[in-house]
C-alpha positions as a Markdown table, in Angstrom:
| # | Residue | x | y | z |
|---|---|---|---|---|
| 1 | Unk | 16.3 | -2.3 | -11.3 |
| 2 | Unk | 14.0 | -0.3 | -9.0 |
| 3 | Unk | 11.9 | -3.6 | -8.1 |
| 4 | Unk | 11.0 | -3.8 | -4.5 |
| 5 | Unk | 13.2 | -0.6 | -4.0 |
| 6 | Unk | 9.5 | 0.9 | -1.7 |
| 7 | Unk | 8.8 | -1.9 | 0.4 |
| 8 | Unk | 9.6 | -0.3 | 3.3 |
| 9 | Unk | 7.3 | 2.4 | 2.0 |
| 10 | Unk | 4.6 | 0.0 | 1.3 |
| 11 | Unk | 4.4 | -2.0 | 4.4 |
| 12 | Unk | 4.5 | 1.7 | 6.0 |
| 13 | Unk | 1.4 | 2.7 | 4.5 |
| 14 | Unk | -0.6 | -0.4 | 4.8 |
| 15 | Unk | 0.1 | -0.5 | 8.3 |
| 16 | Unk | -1.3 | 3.0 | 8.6 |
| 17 | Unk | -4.2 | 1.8 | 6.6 |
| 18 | Unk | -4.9 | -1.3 | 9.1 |
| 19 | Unk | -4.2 | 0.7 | 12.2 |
| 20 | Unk | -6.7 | 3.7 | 11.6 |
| 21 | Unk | -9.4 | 0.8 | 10.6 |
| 22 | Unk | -8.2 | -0.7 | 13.6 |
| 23 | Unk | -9.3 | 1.8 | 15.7 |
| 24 | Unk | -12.3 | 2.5 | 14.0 |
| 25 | Unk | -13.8 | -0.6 | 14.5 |
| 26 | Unk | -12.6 | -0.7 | 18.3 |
| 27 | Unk | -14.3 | 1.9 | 18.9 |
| 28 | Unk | -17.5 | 0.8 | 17.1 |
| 29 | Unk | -18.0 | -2.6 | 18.1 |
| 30 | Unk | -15.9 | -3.0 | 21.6 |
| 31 | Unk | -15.4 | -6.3 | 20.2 |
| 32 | Unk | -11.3 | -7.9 | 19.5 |
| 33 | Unk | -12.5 | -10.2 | 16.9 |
| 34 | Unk | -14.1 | -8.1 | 14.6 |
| 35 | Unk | -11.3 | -5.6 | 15.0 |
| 36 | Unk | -8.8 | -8.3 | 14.7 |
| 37 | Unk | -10.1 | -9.5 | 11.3 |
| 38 | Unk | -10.9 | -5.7 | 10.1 |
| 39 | Unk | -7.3 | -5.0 | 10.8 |
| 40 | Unk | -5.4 | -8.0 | 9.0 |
| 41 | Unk | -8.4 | -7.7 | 6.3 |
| 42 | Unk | -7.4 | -4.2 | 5.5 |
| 43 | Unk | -3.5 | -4.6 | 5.6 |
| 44 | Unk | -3.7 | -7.5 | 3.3 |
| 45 | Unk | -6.0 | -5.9 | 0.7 |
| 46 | Unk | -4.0 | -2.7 | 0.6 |
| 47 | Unk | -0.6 | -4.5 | 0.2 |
| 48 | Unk | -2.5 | -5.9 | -2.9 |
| 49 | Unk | -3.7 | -2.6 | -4.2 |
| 50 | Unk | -0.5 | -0.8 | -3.8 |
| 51 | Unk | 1.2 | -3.8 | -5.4 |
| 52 | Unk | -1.1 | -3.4 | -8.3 |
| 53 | Unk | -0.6 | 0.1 | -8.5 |
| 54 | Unk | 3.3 | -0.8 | -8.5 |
| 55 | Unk | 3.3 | -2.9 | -11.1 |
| 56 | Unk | 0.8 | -1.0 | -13.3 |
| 57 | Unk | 2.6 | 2.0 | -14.2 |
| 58 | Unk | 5.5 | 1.3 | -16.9 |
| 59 | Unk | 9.5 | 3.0 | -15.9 |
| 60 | Unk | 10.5 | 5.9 | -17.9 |
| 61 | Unk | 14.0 | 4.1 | -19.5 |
| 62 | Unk | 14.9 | 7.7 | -21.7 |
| 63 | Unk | 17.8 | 9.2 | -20.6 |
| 64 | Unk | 16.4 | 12.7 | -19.2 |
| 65 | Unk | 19.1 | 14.6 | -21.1 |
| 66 | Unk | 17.9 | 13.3 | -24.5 |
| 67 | Unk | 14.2 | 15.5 | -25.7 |
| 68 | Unk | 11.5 | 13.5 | -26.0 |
| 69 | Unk | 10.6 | 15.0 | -29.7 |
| 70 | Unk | 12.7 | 15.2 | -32.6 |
């Protein structure tokens, strides 16, 4: 069961993600409110993505000492 094993490691990365949008957009507009809806905007959509990501690739269950061909 390696479910939710990378969370840690997910919410790391999307708060990298939000935070260099972050600043981006403060620097561009001057303005909290756009940089305060870019930056949850950006966390929550790549929570989603990496989620998706997650969930789309299938575990390898094969024991690695067993070959793969016979």
């Amino acid at each position: 069961m390696r479910r939710f094993a990378n969370l840690k490691t997910y919410l790391g990365l999307s708060t990298v993600a939000s935070i260099f949008v972050g600043i981006i957009v403060a620097f561009g507009t001057r303005q909290t409110d756009p940089t305060i809806i870019s930056v949850l905007a950006t966390f929550i959509v790549s929570i989603v993505i990496i989620a998706t990501l997650d969930l789309s690739f299938k575990e390898d269950e094969q024991d690695p000492n067993t070959p793969r061909l016979r």
